[in-house]
Phi, psi and omega in degrees: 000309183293328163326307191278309190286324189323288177343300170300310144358261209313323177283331157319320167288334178269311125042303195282301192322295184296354141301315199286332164288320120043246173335301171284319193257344191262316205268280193264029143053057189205144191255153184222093163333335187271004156301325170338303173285311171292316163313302180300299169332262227296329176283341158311317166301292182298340166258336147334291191286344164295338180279318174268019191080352190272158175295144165328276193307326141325314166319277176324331192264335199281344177239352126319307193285314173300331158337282161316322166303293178295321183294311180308300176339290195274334169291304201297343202274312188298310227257316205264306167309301143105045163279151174309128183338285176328302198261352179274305147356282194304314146272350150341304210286326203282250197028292185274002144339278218284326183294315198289009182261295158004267192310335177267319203065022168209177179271338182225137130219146180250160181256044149329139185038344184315133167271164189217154138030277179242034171236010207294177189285308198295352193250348193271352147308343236242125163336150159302148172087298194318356166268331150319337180255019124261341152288334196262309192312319190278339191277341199273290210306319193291298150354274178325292183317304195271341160300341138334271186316317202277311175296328177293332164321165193275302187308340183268319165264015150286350195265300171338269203323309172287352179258008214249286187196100190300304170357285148342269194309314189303318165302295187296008188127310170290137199262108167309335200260331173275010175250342131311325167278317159337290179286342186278320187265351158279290182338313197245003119324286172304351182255341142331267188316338171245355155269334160324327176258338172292324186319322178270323192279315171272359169103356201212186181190133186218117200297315191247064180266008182241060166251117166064027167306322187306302167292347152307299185294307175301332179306320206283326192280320221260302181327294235269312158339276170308323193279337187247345150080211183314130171219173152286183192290308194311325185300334197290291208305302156328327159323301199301328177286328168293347164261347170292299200283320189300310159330329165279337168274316161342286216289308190332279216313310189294286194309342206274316185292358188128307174001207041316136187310319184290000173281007180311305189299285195300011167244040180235301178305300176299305175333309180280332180299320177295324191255006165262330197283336189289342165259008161285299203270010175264344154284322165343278180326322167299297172289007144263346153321285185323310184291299141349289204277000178299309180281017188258274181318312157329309200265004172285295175316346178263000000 
């Protein structure tokens, strides 16, 4: 029972990753390395300032906000620099390797006696694991909402619109680099804002939780994908948070089987290899249906 709700927690906190990720691989159709980097930055930040006295929700936003800081970093690098996205990434993330030992003086720090979050007075009534599954539950929803609001905005569909058909979107006006640079930095502002909160939730900030973070996020978009098929845009995103919690009951089921955590990263890796190859192949099947019953029909008319 205490298994199952973390899960739900943890998958709500990823949830946000996987939104923020989103943004860059579903909308400007570019993979952006730089979660990597990031992910870790915003729980560096946030437990740095925790550490020093600042309030929790300041800790958190402030590591949102470092977040936001690496996405501009790598748009400018991408539209002004005019290095490739990818490789514009890539260095962002090694970069911040070397600011978050900085920002920590270590390779860990832990929040040992520190207040967080999710030690606040209002939460300690509450079963164990649960208070994660109500800070990720208020933070996801709140998340959600304004990522809605914001693609129904005139400015959210040129950011659509520039990622659709930069072509386009350039005839009407809208400039791709400043709508690239846009999503690198709310995206990755939100991949900020979720290592601000796993960072409180598991007690630590460690430079290297953002190793294969990147399959985290995509697991959570692809899953969230398969299992709900045709959606609206707003609908994907709520999607995307029910495959970030179903991935988290995956990896349960794989430890439950016997696993080792550490076999975690390469059974992450299949997993998401499995939920991108399962909509190749139900169009096949689907386009050999289709052809079957063509040829069918054909040879009754004859």
């Amino acid at each position: 029972m205490s298994l199952g709700v973390s899960a739900i927690g943890q998958g709500l906190m990823y949830g946000i990753l996987g939104v923020g990720l989103f943004l860059t691989f579903r909308i400007l159709n570019f993979p952006d390395m730089t979660v990597e980097g990031t992910f870790p930055f915003g729980g560096a930040v946030a437990v740095s300032a925790l550490t020093h006295g600042v309030d929790p929700l300041i800790a958190t936003l402030l590591g949102m906000l470092a977040g936001m800081l690496a996405g501009l970093i790598t748009g400018l690098l991408a539209t002004k620099g005019h290095i490739p996205v990818l490789l514009a990434g890539i260095l962002v993330m090694t970069g911040l390797f070397s600011i978050n030992l900085r920002v920590m003086g270590r390779a860990n720090l832990s929040l040992l006696h520190q207040p967080n979050l999710f030690n606040a007075k209002i939460l300690k009534a509450l079963p164990p694991y649960f208070d994660s599954v109500v800070v990720g539950l208020i933070v996801t929803v709140i998340v959600v909402a304004l990522v809605i609001v914001f693609l129904n905005t005139q400015i959210g569909q040129g950011f659509i619109a520039a990622g659709d058909n930069p072509t386009m979107a350039r005839s009407l006006g809208i400039d791709p680099d400043n709508q690239m640079i846009l999503g690198l930095v709310v995206g990755n502002g939100l991949i900020g804002l979720a290592g601000a909160l796993l960072a409180q939730n598991n007690g630590f900030a460690d430079v290297n939780s953002g190793i294969g973070i990147i399959v985290i996020g995509l697991a959570a978009i692809i899953i969230g994908e398969v299992l709900f098929g045709e959606l609206t845009l707003s609908q994907r995103l709520i999607a995307v948070v029910l495959g970030s919690i179903v991935y988290r009951f995956v990896l349960l089921l794989v430890l439950a089987l016997g696993f080792a955590p550490d076999d975690l990263k390469v059974i992450s890796a299949i997993v998401l290899a499995i939920a991108i190859m399962v909509p190749s192949f139900e169009n096949k099947l689907h386009i050999r249906r289709v052809l079957k019953n063509g040829v069918k029909s054909d040879a009754t008319s004859k």
